[in-house]
ZAROBA-159183 format. One record per residue (C-alpha): x, y, z; residue in three letters. Coordinates in pm, whole numbers, padded with zeros to 5 digits, always signed. Each point is the difference from the previous one (the first is absolute). Layout:
<lovexs>
XYZALA...
</lovexs>
This chain:
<lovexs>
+00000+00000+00000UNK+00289+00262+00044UNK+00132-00043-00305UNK-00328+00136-00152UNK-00026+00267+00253UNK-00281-00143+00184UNK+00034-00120+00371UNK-00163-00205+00319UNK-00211+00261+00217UNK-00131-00186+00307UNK-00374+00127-00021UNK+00007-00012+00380UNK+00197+00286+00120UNK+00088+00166-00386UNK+00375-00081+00067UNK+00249-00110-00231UNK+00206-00330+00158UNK+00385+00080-00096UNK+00244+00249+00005UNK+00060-00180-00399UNK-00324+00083-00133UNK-00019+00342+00176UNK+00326+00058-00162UNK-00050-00148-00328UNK-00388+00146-00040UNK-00053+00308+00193UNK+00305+00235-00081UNK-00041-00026-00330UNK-00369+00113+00000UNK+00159+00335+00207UNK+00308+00015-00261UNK-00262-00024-00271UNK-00184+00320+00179UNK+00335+00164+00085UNK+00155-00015-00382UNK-00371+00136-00121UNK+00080+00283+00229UNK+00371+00035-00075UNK-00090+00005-00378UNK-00223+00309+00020UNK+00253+00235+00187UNK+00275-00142-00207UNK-00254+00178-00313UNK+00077+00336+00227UNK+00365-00063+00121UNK+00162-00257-00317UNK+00289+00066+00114UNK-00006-00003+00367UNK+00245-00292+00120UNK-00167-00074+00295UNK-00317-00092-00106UNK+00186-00179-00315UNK+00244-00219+00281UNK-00351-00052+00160UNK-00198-00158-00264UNK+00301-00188-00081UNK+00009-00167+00323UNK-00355-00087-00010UNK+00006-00150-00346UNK+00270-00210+00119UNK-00181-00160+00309UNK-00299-00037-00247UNK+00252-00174-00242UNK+00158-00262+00249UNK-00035-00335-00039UNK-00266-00176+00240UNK+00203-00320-00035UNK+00328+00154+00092UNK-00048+00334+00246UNK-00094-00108+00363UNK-00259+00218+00208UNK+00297+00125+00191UNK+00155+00110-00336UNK-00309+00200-00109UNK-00026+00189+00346UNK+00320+00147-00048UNK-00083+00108-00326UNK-00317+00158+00118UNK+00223+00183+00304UNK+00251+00118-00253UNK-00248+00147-00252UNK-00206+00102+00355UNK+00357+00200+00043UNK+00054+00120-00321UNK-00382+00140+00009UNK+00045+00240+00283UNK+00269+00200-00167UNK-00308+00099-00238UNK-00235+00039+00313UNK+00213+00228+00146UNK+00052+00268-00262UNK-00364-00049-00150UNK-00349+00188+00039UNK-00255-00173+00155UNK-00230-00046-00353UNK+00342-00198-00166UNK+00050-00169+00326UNK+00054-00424-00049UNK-00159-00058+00359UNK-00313-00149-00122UNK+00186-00260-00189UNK+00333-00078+00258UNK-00264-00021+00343UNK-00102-00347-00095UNK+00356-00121-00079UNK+00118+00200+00310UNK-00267-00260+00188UNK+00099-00292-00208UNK+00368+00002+00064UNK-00117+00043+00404UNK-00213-00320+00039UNK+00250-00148-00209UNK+00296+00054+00207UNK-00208-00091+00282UNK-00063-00359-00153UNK+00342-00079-00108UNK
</lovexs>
């Protein structure tokens, strides 16, 4: 079922069992979101590096194998575009801020870390 994107929920409590699936499913719906996002300020800014080393980041968690990159790998992929996404939050306005998109990965890596 991961490989096609589609995962167990336990109808009981609306959780998702592993720290795999969490990593291989979830993130990438919130990457998806966050390179939407990235995309349309990068039509404002297209030349703005940090927003390019951003998106770059994200497409390469999206683009790791599910096969080969453990949970543990993925985390630290989401904490080092998570860190590469507040040099942008610092220096933007609020209406081209990323905060919408980087709370739920913010949350992810958390209950991850707390898991492993």
């Amino acid at each position: 079922l991961i490989c096609l994107g589609l995962y167990d929920v336990n109808v009981a409590n609306n959780d998702i069992p592993s720290l795999a699936r969490d990593a291989e499913v979830y993130p990438r719906l919130q990457l998806s979101a966050l390179l939407i996002r990235l995309r349309d300020l990068l039509l404002q800014w297209p030349a703005n590096s940090t927003l390019e080393r951003v998106a770059r980041i994200a497409d390469a968690i999206l683009r790791s194998d599910a096969f080969t990159t453990t949970p543990t790998q993925i985390l630290n992929g989401v904490e080092i575009l998570l860190n590469r996404a507040q040099d942008w939050q610092e220096h933007c306005a609020r209406e081209f801020s990323l905060e919408d998109q980087l709370a739920p990965l913010r949350t992810f890596v958390t209950s991850g870390r707390k898991r492993e």
